[in-house]
C-alpha positions as semicolon CSV with decimal commas, in nm:
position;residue;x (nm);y (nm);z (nm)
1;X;3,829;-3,030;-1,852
2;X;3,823;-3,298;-2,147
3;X;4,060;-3,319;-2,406
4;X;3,754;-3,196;-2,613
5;X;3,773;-2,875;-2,439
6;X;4,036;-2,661;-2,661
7;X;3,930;-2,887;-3,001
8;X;3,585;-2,677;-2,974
9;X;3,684;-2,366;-2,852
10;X;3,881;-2,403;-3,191
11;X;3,583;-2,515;-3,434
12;X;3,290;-2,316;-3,236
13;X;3,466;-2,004;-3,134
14;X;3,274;-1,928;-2,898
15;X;3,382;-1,701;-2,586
16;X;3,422;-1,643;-2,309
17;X;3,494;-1,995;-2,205
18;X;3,541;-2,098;-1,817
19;X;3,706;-2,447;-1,676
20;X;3,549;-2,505;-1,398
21;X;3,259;-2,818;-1,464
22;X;2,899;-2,785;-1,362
23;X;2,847;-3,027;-1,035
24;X;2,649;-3,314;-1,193
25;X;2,293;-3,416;-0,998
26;X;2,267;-3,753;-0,868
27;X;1,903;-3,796;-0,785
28;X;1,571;-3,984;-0,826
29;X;1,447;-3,820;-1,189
30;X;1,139;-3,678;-1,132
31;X;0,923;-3,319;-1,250
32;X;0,779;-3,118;-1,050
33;X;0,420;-2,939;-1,110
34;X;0,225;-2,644;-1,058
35;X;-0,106;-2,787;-0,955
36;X;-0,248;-3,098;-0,802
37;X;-0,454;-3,174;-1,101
38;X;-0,158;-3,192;-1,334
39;X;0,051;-3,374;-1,113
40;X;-0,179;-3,634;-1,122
41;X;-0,247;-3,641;-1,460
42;X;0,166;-3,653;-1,501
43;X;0,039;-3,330;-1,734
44;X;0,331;-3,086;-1,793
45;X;0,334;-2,831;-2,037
46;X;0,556;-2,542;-2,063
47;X;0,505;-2,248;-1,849
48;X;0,681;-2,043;-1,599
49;X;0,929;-2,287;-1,426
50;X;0,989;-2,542;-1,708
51;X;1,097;-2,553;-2,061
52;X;1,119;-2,855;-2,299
53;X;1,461;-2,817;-2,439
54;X;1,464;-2,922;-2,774
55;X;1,838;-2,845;-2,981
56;X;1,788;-2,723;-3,394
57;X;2,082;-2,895;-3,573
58;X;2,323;-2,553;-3,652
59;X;2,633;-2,663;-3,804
60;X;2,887;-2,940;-3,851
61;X;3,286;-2,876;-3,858
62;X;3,552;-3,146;-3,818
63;X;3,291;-3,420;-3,693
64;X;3,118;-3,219;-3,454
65;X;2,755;-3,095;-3,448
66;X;2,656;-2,798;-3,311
67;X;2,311;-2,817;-3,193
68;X;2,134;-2,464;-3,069
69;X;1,849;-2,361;-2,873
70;X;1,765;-2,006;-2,713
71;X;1,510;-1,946;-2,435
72;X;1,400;-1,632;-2,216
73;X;1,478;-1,662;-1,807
74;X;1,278;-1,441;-1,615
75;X;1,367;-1,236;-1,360
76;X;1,164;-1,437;-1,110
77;X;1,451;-1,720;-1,170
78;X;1,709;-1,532;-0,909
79;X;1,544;-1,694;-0,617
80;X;1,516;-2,021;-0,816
81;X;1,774;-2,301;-0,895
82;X;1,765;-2,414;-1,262
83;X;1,837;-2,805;-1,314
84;X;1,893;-2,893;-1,675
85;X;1,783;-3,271;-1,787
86;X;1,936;-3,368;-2,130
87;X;1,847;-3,703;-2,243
88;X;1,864;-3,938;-2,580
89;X;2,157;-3,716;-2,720
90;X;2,238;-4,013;-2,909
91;X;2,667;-3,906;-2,856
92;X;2,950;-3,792;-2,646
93;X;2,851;-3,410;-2,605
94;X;2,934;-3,067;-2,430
95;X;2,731;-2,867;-2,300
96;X;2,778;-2,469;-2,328
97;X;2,515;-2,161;-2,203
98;X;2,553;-1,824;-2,308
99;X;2,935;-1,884;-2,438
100;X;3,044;-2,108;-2,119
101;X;3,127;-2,430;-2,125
102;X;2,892;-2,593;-1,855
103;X;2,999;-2,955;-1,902
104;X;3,118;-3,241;-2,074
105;X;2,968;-3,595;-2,089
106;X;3,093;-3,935;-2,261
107;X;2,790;-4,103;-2,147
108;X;2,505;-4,064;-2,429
109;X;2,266;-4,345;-2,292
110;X;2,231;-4,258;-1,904
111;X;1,995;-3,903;-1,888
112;X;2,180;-3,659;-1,729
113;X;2,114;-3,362;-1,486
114;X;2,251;-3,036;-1,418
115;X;2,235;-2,753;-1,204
116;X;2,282;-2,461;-1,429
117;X;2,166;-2,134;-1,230
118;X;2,578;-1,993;-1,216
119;X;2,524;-1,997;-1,641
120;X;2,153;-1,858;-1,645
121;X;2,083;-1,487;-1,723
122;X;1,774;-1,291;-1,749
123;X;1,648;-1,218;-2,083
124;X;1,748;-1,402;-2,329
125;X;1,989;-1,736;-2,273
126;X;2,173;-1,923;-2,577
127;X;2,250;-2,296;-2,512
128;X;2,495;-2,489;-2,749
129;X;2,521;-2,881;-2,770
130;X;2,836;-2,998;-2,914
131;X;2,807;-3,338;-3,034
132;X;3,115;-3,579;-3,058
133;X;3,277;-3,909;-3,119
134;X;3,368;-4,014;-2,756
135;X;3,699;-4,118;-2,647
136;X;3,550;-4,358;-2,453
137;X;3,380;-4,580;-2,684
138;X;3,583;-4,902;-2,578
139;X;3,374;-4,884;-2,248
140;X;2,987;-4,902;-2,431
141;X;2,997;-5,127;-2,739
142;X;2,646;-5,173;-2,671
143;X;2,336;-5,205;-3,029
144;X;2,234;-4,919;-3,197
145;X;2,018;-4,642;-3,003
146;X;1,698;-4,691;-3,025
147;X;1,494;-4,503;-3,273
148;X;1,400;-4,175;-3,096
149;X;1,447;-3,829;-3,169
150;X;1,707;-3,644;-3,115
151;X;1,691;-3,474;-2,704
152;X;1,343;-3,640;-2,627
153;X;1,278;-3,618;-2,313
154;X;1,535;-3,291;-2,244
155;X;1,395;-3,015;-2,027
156;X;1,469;-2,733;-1,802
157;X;1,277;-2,738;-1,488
158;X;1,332;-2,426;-1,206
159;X;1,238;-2,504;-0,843
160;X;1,312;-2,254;-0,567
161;X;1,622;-2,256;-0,396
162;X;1,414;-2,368;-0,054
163;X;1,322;-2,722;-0,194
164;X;1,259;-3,063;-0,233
165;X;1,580;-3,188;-0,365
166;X;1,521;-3,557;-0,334
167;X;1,357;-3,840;-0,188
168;X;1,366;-4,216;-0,091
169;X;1,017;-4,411;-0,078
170;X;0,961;-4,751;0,017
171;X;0,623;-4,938;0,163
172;X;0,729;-5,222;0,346
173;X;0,609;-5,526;0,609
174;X;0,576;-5,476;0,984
175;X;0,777;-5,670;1,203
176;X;0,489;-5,886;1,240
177;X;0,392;-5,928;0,850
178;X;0,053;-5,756;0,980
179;X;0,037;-5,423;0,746
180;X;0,285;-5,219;0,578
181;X;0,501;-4,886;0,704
182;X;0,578;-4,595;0,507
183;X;0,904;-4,531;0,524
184;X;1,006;-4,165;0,345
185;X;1,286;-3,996;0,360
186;X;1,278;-3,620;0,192
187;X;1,572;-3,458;0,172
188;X;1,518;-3,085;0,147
189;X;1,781;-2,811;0,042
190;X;1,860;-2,448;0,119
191;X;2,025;-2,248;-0,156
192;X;1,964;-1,956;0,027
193;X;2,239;-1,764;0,253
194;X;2,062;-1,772;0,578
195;X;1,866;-2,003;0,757
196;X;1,508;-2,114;0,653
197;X;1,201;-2,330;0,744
198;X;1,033;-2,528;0,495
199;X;0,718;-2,689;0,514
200;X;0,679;-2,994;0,359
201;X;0,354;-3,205;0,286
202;X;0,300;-3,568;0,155
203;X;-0,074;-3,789;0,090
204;X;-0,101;-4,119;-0,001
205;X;-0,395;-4,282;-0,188
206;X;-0,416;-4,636;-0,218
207;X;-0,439;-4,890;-0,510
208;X;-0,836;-4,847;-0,461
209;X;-0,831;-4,455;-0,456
210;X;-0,903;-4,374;-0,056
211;X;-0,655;-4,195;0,076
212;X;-0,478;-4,297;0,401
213;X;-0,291;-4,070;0,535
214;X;-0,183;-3,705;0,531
215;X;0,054;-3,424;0,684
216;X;0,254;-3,102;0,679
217;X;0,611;-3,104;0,839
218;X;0,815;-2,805;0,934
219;X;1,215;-2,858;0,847
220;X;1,484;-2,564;0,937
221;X;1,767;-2,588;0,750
222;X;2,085;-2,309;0,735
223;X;2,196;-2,138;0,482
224;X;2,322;-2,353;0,193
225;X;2,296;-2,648;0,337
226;X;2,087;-2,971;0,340
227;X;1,881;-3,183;0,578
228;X;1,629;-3,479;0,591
229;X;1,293;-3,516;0,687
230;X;1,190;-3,872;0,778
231;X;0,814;-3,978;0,784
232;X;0,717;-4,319;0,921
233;X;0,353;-4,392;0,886
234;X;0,135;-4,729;0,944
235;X;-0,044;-4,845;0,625
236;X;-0,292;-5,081;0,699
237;X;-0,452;-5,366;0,500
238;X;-0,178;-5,372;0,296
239;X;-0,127;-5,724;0,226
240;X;-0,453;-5,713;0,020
241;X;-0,204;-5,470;-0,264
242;X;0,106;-5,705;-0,195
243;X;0,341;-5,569;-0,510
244;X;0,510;-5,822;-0,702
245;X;0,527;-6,219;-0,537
246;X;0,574;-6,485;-0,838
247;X;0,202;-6,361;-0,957
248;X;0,311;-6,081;-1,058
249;X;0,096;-5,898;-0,869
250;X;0,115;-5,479;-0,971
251;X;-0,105;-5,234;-0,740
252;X;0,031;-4,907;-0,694
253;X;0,012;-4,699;-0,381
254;X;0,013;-4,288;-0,515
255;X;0,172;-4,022;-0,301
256;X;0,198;-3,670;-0,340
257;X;0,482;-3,490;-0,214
258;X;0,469;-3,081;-0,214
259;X;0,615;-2,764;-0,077
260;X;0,426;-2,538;0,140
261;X;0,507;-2,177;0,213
262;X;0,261;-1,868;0,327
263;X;-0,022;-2,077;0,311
264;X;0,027;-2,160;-0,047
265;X;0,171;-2,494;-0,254
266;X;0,421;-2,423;-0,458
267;X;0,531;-2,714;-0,576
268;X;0,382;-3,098;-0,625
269;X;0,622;-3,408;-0,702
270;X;0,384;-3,754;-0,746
271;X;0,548;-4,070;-0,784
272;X;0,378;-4,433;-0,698
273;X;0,518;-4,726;-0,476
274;X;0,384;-5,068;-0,462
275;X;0,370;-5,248;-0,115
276;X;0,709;-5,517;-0,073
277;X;1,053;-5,502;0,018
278;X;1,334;-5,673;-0,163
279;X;1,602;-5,837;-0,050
280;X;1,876;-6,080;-0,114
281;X;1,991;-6,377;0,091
282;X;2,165;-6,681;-0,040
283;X;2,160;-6,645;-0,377
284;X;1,817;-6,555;-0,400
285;X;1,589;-6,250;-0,403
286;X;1,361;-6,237;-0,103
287;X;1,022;-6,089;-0,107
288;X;0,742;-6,130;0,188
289;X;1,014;-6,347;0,308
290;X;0,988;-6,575;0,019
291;X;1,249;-6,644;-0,284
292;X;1,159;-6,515;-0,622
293;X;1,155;-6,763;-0,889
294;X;1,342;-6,566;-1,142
295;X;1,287;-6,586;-1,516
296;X;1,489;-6,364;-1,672
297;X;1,513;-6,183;-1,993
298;X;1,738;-5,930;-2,148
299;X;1,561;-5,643;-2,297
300;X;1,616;-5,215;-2,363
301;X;1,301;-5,042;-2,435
302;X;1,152;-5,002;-2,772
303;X;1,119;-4,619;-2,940
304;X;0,796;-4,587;-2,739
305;X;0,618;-4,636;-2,434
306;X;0,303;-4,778;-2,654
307;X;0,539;-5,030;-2,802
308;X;0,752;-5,142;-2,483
309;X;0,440;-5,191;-2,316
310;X;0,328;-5,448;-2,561
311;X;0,647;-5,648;-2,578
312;X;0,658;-5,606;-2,175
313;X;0,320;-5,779;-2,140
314;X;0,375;-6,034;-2,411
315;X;0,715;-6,155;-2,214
316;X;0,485;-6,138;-1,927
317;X;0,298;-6,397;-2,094
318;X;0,586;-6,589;-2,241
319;X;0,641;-6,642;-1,828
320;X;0,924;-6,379;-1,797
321;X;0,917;-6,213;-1,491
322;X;1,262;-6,031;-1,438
323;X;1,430;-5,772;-1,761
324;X;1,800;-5,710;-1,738
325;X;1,849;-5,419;-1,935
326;X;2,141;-5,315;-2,110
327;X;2,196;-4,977;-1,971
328;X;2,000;-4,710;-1,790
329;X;1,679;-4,652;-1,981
330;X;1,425;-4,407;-1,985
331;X;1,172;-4,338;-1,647
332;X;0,867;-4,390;-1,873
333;X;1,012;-4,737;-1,902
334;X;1,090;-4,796;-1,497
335;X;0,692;-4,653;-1,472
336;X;0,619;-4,908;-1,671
337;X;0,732;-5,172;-1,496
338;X;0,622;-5,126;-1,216
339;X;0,254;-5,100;-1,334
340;X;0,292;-5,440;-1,519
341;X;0,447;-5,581;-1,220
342;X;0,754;-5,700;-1,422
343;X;1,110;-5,690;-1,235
344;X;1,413;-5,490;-1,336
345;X;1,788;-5,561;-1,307
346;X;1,929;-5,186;-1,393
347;X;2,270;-5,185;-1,536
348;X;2,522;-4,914;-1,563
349;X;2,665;-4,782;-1,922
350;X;2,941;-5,010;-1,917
351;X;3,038;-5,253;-2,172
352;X;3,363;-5,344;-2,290
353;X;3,395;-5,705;-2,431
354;X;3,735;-5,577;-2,629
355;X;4,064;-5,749;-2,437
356;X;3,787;-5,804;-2,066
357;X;4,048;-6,113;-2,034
358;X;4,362;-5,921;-2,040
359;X;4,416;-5,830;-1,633
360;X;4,697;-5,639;-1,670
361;X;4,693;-5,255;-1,550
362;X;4,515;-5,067;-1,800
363;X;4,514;-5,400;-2,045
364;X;4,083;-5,409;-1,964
365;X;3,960;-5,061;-1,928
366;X;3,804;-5,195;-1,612
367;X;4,134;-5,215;-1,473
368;X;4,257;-4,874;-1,570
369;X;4,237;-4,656;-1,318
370;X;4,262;-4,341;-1,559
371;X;3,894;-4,439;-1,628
372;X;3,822;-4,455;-1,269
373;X;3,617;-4,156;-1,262
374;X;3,426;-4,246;-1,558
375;X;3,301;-4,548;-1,437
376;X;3,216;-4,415;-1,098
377;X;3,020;-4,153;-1,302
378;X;2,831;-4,389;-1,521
379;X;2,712;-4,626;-1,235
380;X;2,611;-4,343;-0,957
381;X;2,383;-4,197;-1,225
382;X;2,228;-4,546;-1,283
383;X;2,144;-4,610;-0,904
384;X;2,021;-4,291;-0,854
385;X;1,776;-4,212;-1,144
386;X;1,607;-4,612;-1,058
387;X;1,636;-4,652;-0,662
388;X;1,325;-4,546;-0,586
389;X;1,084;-4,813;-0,834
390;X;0,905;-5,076;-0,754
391;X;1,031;-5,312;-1,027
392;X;1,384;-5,311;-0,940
393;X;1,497;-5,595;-0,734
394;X;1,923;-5,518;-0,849
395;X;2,172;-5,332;-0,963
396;X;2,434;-5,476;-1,186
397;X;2,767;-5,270;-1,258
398;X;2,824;-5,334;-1,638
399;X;2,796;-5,600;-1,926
400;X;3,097;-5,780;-1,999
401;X;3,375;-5,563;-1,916
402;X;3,660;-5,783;-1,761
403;X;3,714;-5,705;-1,394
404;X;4,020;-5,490;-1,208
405;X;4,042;-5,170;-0,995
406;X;3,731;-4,972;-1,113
407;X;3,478;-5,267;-1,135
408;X;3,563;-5,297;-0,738
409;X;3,530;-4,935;-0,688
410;X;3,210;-4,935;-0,829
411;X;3,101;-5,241;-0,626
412;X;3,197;-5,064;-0,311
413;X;3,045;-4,746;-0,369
414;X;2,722;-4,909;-0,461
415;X;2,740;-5,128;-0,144
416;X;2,789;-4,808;0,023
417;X;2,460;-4,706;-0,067
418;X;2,250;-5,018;-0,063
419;X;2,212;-5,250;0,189
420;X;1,932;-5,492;0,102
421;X;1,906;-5,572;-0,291
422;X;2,175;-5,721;-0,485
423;X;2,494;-5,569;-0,682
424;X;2,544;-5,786;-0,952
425;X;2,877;-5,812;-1,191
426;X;2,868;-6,102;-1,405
427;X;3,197;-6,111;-1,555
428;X;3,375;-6,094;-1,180
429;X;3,433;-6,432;-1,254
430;X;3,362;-6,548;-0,890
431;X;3,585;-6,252;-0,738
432;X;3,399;-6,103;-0,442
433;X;3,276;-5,732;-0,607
434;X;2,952;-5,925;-0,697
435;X;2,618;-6,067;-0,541
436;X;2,561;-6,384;-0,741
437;X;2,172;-6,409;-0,841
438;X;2,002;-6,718;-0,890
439;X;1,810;-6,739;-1,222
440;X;1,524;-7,022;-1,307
441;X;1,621;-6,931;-1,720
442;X;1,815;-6,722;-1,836
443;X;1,897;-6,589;-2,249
């Protein structure tokens, strides 16, 4: 654990408290639904498997708030697994359920997800939010937070432990640039002890509402364990909904991806895709085997998703057509994006402008390996949560942050999981842990 770990045993008191830390979730953010209807209306309320987690302020001692929030866990939950999404907590924090301490997390602008079953009870469960001043504020000098409340966003979502864990989407050209190909990739999970078959079903609509194709897949996976389903399907007349192309162009393909079992759907996960693949070659990003012309801008989200969309579409028609954000920002945001047809460099949490010249071990933080971890942390959560939208033609490891040991960590690991768009690091200062992006304008 965290040097924090003792300092709030001391102020909170509270006990018993464990040191092992929760496994942190890597994945595509998404919710899952109940019914068709409301997973196409993106409608989710509270109910059986999800909770909006929303902290009361408790206390301060010492600099640290204690934020509190208790919730009932039915008994229904033992065959479930309970992932636990905490977003806009606005500071360094730890999290703690039912006197544990679950985790601890520097990063307060990248959401974060846990899988918190091992800390769950039934009845009554008491969660604990202990804000802090992080120790690792020489690595985010970033602006103010924007002006949202406190957890927005947070929730606790249950799926069963036989389910969709993640998934990888893309609708892309033929080899002879006739239609498009879905290519999807579920990767299913079995939290179970034994073996188990899961059934797994996907539609997809297009831009004008007819759907196009459908099926249900069987998948037999052993005990706690993982595997991947992969779905390749034809798409025609696709290159009447091209996504993106200097236009601008935004039509969105919708698919539907649930869980079958008994005859009954037990689970729906929508997300939308736009047809186009992106992909960098000398210097340039490539799409329908043309270069972009990039105009870029640097923006973060406004408070709102009324208010972002507004500025969005009035740098649309300034003639921007590429955001570089700042650091990971909310999915509403990404959604956004891709239904204005607007292009997204995602950047990690990193930003350290303090001594980025000095090269010396541990004279930049990104040459410290002590921080290693930390910036591994910050930039697999950014790929991750974004991978799977429409809008984003890169990834870019930090702001300026000097360059060293865990800058070319973080280049390889991301290279190790992306073949086709670019990994961008600005201040690499022509080392070779960066793609180097052409840009028509930049500011």
């Amino acid at each position: 654990m965290k040097r924090i770990f003792w300092f709030l045993v001391l102020i909170c008191g509270f006990m018993p408290v464990v040191t092992a830390q929760a496994q942190r979730v890597y994945r595509s953010e998404f919710v899952t639904y109940d019914m068709r209807e409301d997973a196409r209306a993106a409608k989710r309320t509270d109910g059986v498997n999800f909770r909006t987690i929303n902290p009361a302020f408790d206390s301060e001692k010492d600099g640290v708030k204690i934020y509190l929030q208790k919730f009932d866990v039915p008994a229904s939950w033992n065959d479930y697994n309970a992932y636990l999404h905490l977003e806009n907590v606005q500071s360094a924090y730890v999290l703690m359920l039912n006197g544990e301490v679950v985790a601890e997390v520097e990063d307060d602008r990248t959401p974060a997800e846990f899988m918190v079953s091992p800390w769950l009870r039934q009845g009554e469960n008491v969660m604990v939010v202990a804000l802090y001043k992080s120790g690792y504020a020489d690595i985010q000098q970033q602006d103010a937070h924007p002006e949202r409340k406190p957890f927005c966003g947070s929730y606790l979502m249950a799926q069963r432990k036989l389910h969709i864990f993640d998934f990888s989407a893309e609708i892309v050209p033929n080899e002879t640039r006739e239609y498009g190909i879905l290519e999807l990739d579920v990767i299913a999970r079995n939290n179970f002890n034994y073996e188990e078959t899961i059934a797994i079903g996907y539609d997809i609509y297009g831009p004008d509402g007819k759907l196009i194709d459908y099926t249900v897949r069987e998948l037999t996976i052993p005990g706690r364990s993982q595997d991947t389903l992969r779905i390749r399907a034809d798409i025609y007349h696709s290159y009447k909904y091209k996504w993106g192309g200097n236009r601008g162009q935004a039509p969105l393909y919708s698919l539907m991806l649930y869980v079958k079992r008994n005859g009954m759907i037990y689970e729906y996960i929508p997300f939308k895709r736009g047809f186009g693949r992106t992909e960098y070659a000398d210097g340039k990003i490539i799409r329908f085997d043309e270069p972009v012309n990039l105009v870029r801008r640097r923006y973060s989200s406004a408070a709102t998703p009324s208010v972002a969309e507004s500025e969005i579409a009035g740098l649309k028609r300034e003639g921007a057509n590429l955001l570089v954000v700042d650091y990971p920002q909310p999915r509403w945001f990404y959604d956004l994006c891709d239904k204005l047809g607007m292009y997204v460099i995602d950047r990690a949490n990193i930003n350290a402008p303090k001594a980025s010249l000095d090269r010396k071990v541990g004279g930049t933080p990104s040459n410290n390996p002590a921080l290693c971890e930390e910036y591994i942390e910050r930039v697999k959560a950014m790929y991750f949560r974004s991978r799977n939208h429409s809008c984003i033609v890169g990834f870019m490891l930090g702001g300026k942050a000097g360059n060293g040991y865990n800058m070319y960590k973080a280049y390889e690991l991301l290279s190790s999981q992306e073949s086709r768009r670019p990994i961008i690091y600005e201040a690499a200062e022509g080392e070779w842990n960066s793609d180097n992006v052409e840009f028509k304008a930049q500011n």
